[in-house]
N, C-alpha and C positions, 0 to 999 in steps of 0.2 A: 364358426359362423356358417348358415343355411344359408346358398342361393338358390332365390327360385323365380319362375318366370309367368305361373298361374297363379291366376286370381283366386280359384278354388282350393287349392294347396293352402295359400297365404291365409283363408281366411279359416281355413282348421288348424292353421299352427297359433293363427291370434284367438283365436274363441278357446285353444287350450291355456293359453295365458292367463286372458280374463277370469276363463275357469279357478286357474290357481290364483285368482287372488293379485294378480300383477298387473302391474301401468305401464302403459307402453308410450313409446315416444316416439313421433316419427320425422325421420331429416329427408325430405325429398330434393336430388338432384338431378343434372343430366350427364354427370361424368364428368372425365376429364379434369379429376381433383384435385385442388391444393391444400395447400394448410390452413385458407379460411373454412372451406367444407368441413377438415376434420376437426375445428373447434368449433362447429355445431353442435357433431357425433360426441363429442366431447360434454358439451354443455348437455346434449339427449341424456348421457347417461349419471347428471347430476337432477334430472327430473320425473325420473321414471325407471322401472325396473327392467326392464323389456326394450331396447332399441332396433326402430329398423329401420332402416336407409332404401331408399330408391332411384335406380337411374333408367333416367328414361328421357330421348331427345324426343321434346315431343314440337314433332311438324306444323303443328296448329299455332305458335307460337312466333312460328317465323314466316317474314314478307318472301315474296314475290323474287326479290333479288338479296335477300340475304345467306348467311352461308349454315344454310343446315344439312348438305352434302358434304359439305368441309369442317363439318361440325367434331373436332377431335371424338375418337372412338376407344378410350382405355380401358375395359372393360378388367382385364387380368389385373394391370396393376393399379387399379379402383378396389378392387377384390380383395389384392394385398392391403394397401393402405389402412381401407374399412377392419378389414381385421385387426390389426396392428394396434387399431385404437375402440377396441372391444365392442364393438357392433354386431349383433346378434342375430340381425335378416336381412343379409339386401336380395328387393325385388328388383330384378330386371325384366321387366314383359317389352314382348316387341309388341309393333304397331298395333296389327290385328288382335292382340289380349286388351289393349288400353280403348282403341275405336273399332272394335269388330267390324261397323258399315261404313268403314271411312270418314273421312274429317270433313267431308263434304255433308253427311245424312247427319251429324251425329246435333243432341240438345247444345246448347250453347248457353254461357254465363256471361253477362255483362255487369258491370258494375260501373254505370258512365259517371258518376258523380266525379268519380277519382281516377278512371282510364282514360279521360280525354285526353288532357295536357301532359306536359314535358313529354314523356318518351310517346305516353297514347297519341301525341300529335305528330311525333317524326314516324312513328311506327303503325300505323294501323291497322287495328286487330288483332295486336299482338297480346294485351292484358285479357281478350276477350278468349285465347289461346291461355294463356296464364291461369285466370281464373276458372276455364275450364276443367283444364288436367289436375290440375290442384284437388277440385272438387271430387270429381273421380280415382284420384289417389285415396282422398281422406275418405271416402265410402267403401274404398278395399281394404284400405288397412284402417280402419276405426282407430285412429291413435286415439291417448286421452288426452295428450300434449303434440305440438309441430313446430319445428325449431326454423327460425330463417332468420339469414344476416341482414343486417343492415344497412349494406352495401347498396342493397337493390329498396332503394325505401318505399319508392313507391310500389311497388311489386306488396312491398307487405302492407302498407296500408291499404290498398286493393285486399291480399286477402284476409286482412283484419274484420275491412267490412263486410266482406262475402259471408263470412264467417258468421256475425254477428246478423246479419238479413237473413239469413237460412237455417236461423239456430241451432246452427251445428255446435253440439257438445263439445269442442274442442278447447284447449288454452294455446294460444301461441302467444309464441315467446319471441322476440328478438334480441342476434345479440349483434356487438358491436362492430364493427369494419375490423377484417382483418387486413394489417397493411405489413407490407415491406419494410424495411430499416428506411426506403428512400422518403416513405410515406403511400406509397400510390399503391391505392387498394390493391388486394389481393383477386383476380381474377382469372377466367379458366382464358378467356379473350389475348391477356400478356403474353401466353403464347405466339401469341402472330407477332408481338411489335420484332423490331432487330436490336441489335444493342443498343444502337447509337437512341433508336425510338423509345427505347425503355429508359434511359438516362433522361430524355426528356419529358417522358409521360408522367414523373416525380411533377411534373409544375403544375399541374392540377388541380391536386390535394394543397399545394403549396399558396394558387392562386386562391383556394378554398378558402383557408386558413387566415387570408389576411384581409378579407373579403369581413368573414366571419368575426376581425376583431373591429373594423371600423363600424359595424352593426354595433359592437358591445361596447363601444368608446360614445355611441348617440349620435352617429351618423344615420341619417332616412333618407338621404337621397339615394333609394334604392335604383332608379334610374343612370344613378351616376356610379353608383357601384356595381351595378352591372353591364354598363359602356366598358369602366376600367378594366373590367378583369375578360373583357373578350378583347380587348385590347392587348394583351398580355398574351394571352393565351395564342391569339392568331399571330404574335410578335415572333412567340418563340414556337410554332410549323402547326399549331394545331389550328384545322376547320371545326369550329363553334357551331353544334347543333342547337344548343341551349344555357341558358346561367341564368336560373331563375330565382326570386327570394319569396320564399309560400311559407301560407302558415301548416303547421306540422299534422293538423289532421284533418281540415279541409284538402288539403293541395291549391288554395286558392291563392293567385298571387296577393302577398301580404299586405296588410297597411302598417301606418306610423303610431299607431296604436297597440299592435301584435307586441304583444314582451318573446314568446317564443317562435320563435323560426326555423326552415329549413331552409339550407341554401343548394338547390338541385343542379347539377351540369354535366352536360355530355358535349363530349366533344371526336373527332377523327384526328387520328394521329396516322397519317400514310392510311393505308388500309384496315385500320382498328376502330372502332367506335368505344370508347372509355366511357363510363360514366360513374359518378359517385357523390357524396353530398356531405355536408356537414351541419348542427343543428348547432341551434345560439341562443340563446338566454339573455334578455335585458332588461 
């Protein structure tokens, strides 16, 4: 596996690719890997012949007071990892290769239809960081495919549409939540929880889940299934950012009409923000 941290590098080893005839795949991250990341890298090299992975903590992304100084930095054993599971370029560029004139001069991509709400409303500015980096990733490394979990749903339907508004060549793909035996997603975040926090952060996916089947039993009093399960949720230590019931490609909160749904919620566990969702069918 090639690492490299220029953009000009990167685009003579992909233009030798295409040359030969090869699809390239690309998994963008920011580090700090687990086993949902490497069943990306995984699924990239079930869609393409040419895999490359990126990390990159990008600053645009993150508020005011959240922690992108604390932002974990594994760069060596990301490196390992990515190999391991047969990856074939990770770009890591620092700051100045990704915003040459800082994050302040640089164009900016909005996609408000789908970044307002859930997280676009506790976080602002953060999908318009999202959708930025994304876009200037995908114009370095020209994938023909971009893999992303579906952990972060909204995050991909944001850049499904980007995608689809900018006619960018692209397919993306999403694949499923990677979770723990407990259930509770897999993310770079469950680092911070402590033990006792991680035993509890299973209730989430758990509150998900039963939330999820009284939708599919013809329950609509989404109102009232969403009182209950912040009810629960704040019962056993978590502060409820959000538990909301949308339909799955608007993000608009749902009606009694919608057969397909997503159920979005984030919440604080001690000093963590968790978030994750599950979709339903009725």
């Amino acid at each position: 596996m090639h690492t490299i941290a220029s953009c000009a590098e990167l685009r003579q080893i992909i233009q030798s690719k295409k040359n030969a005839e090869l699809s390239v795949a690309f998994v963008p991250t920011m580090g700090n890997l687990h086993e949902g990341h490497l069943t990306l890298v995984d699924a990239a090299k079930q869609h393409a012949d040419y895999v490359v992975a990126s990390i990159f903590v990008n600053p645009m992304q993150f508020g005011e007071n959240e922690d992108l100084d604390a932002y974990p930095r594994t760069l060596s054993d990301d490196s390992t990892a990515l190999r391991r599971h047969g990856c074939d370029l990770l770009f890591a560029p620092g700051a100045r290769e990704v915003y040459p004139n800082g994050i302040t001069e640089e164009t900016r991509i909005e996609v408000p239809s789908l970044g307002r709400n859930h997280c676009g409303s506790s976080r602002p500015g953060h999908f318009v960081g999202v959708a930025t980096v994304v876009a200037k990733l995908f114009n370095m490394v020209q994938p023909d495919v971009a893999i992303f979990g579906q952990k972060d749903f909204q995050q991909l339907a944001v850049i499904r549409k980007m995608v689809r508004d900018l006619c960018m060549p692209i397919e993306i793909i999403g694949i499923p939540t990677s979770r723990e035996p407990s259930g509770l997603a897999r993310s770079s975040r469950n680092g911070y929880l402590s033990e006792d926090e991680k035993r509890t952060a299973s209730t989430l996916f758990q509150v998900l889940s039963r939330s999820k089947q009284q939708l599919e039993k013809g329950d609509s009093d989404f109102a009232h299934i969403r009182s209950e399960a912040r009810q629960v949720l704040e019962a056993a230590g978590f502060k409820c950012d959000y538990f909301n019931i949308a339909h799955p490609l608007t993000l608009d909160s749902a009606t009694a009409k919608d057969k397909e749904l997503v159920i979005l919620a984030a919440a604080w566990l001690g000093r963590t923000r968790l978030i994750d969702n599950i979709t339903v069918s009725r």
